[in-house]
ZADREN-50455 format. One line per field, with one value per residue (C-alpha): residue in one letter; residue number from 1; y, x, z. Coordinates in nm, 2 decimals, always signed. Each point is the difference from the previous one (the first is absolute). Layout:
<rs>
aa	[A; ...]
i	[NUM; ...]
v	[Y; ...]
u	[X; ...]
w	[Z; ...]
</rs>
This chain:
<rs>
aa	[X; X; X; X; X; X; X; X; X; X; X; X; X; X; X; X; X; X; X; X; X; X; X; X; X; X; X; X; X; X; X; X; X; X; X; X; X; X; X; X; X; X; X; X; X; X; X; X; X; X; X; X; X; X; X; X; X; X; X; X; X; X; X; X; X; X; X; X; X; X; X; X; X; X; X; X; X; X; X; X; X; X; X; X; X; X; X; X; X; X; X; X; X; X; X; X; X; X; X; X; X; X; X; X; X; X; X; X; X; X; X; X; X; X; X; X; X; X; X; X; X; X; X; X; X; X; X; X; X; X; X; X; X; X; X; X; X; X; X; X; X; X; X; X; X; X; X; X; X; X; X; X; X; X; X; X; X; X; X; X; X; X; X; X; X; X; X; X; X; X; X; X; X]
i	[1; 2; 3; 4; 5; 6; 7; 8; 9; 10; 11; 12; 13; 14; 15; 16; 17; 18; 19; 20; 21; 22; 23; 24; 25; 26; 27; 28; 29; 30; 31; 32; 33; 34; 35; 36; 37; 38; 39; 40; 41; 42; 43; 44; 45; 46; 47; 48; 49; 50; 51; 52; 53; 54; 55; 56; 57; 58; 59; 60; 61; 62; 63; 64; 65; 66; 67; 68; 69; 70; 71; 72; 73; 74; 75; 76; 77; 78; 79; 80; 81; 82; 83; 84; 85; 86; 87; 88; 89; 90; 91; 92; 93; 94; 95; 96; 97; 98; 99; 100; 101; 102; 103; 104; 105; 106; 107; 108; 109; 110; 111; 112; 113; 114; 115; 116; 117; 118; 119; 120; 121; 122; 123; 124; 125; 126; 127; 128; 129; 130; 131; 132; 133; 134; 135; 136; 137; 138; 139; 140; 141; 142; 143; 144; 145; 146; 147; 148; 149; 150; 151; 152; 153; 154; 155; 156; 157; 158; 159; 160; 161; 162; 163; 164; 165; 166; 167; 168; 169; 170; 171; 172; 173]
v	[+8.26; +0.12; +0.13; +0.22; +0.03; +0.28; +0.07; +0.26; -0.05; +0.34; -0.15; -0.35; -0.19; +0.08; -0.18; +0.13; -0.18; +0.17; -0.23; +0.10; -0.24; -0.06; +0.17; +0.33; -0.04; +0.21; +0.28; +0.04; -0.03; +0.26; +0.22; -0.07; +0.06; +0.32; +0.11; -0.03; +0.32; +0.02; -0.20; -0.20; -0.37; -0.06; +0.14; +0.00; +0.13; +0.07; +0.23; +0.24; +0.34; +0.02; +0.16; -0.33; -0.20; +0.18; -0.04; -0.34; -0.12; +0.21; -0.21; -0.36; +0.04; -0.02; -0.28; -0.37; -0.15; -0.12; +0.01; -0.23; +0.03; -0.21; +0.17; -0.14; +0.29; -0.24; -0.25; +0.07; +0.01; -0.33; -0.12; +0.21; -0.08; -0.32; -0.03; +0.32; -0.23; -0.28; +0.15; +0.20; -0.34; -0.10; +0.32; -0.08; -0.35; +0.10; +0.29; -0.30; +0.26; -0.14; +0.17; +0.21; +0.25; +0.15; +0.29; -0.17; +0.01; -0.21; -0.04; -0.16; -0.22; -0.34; +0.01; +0.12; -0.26; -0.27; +0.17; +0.06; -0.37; -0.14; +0.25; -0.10; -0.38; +0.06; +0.19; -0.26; +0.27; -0.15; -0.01; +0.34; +0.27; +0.06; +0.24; +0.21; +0.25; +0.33; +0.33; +0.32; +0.13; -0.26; -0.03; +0.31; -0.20; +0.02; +0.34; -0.01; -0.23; +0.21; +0.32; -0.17; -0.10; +0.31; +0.21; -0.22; -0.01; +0.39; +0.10; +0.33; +0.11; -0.35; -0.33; +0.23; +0.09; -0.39; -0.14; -0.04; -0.25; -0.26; -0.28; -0.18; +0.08; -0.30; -0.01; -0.24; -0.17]
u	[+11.26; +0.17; -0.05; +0.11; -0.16; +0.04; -0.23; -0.17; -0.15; -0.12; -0.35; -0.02; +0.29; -0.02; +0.17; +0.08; +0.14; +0.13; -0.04; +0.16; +0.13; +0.36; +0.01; -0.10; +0.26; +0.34; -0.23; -0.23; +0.34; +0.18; -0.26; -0.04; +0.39; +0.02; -0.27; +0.23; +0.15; +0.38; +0.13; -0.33; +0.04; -0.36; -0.30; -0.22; -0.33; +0.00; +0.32; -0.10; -0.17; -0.36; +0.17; +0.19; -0.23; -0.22; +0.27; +0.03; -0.33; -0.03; +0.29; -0.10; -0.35; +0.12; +0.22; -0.15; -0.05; -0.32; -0.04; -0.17; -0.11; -0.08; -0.17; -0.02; -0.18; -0.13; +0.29; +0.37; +0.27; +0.11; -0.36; -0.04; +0.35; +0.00; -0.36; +0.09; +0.28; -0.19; -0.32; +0.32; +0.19; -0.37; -0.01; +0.36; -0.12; -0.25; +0.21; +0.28; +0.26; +0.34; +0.15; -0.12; +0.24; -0.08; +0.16; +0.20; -0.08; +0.21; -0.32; -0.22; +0.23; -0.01; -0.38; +0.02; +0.17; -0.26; -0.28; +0.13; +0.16; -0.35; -0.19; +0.23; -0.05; -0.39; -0.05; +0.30; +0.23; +0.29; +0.21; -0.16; -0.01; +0.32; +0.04; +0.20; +0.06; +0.21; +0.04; -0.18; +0.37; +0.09; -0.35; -0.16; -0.36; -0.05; -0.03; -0.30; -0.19; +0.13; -0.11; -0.36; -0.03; +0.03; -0.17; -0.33; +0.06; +0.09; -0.36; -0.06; +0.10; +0.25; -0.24; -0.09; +0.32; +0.07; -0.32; +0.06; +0.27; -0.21; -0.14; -0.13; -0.12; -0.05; -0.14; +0.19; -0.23]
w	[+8.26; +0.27; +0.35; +0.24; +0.36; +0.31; +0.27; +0.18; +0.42; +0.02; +0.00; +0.04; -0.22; -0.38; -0.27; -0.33; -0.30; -0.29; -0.31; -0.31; -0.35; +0.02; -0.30; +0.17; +0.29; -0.16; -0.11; +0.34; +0.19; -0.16; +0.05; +0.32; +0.06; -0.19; +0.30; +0.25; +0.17; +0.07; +0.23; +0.03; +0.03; -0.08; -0.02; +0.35; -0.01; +0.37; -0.02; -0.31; -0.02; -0.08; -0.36; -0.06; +0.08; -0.31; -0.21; +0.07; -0.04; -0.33; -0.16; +0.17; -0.17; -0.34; +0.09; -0.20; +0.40; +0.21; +0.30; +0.24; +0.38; +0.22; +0.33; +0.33; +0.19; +0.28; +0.07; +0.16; -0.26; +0.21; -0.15; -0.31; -0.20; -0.02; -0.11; -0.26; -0.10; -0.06; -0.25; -0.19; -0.09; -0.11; -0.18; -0.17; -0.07; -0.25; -0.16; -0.02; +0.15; +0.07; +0.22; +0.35; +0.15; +0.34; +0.17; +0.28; +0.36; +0.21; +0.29; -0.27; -0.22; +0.16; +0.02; -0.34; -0.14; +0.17; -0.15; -0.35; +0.02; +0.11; -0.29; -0.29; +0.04; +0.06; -0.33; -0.17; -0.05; +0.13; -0.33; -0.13; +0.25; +0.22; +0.26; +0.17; +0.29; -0.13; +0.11; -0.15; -0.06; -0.20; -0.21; -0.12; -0.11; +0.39; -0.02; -0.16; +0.22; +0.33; -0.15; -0.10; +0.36; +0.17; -0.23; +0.03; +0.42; +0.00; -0.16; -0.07; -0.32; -0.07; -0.10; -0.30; -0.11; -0.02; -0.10; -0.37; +0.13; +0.20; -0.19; +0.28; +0.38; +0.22; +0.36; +0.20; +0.27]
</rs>
């Protein structure tokens, strides 16, 4: 298994992590590319149109991916991601993933890296489970977690529209 990891802050830091079989990779990413617009880098739930953002979710539903979150309502993301971090390489550990891909973010990387360094050795991972820090342009899987994210902080008509895709909601304390 495999895992790909973006965030939300809108309320309280939220961690998702799309999980899919290597073997599903090629076909989820070439959907997920054939989604993009023009000119479009990426896909960023934040910039589309309510219309897109129905399409989209429509097409990453039927995509062979779980997702997980990990939801720190009452602790700072200074607080909350590392902790998120942590109870996801646990996750990982039992689903014997090998490999972890999080969108990059140049502010959190170095503390990243303690924390996932720290969380591999603790669950024995060390010579199973890399990972890595890339960015959403250059790995459409985190397109799925970012769009997860901000559908479940957006409310309103958006967690259900994703629902069928969430395996498993943790409350991060």
């Amino acid at each position: 298994m495999q895992a790909f990891v973006d965030e939300n802050t809108v309320r309280g830091i939220m961690v998702a992590a799309a999980i899919a079989d290597p073997r599903a990779l090629g076909s989820a990413r070439k959907v997920l590319t054939e989604l993009r617009m023009k000119g479009q880098e990426r896909l960023h739930f934040k910039s589309e149109r309510d219309s897109r953002r129905r399409e989209i979710c429509s097409a990453l539903v039927t995509l062979d991916v779980s997702v997980y979150i990990y939801h720190a309502a009452t602790l700072t993301p200074k607080q909350g991601r590392p902790r998120c971090l942590e109870l996801l390489v646990a996750d990982l550990a039992e689903l014997s993933a090998t490999r972890l891909v999080l969108e990059q973010d140049d502010s959190t990387m170095k503390a990243d890296r303690r924390v996932l360094y720290d969380a591999v050795g603790k669950h024995g991972l060390r010579d199973r489970l890399s990972y890595h820090h890339l960015r959403a342009k250059q790995e459409p899987m985190l397109w799925i977690p970012d769009a997860v994210a901000w559908c479940l902080a957006k409310g309103g008509e958006w967690p259900a529209r994703v629902r069928p895709l969430v395996a498993k909601t943790v409350d991060v304390r």
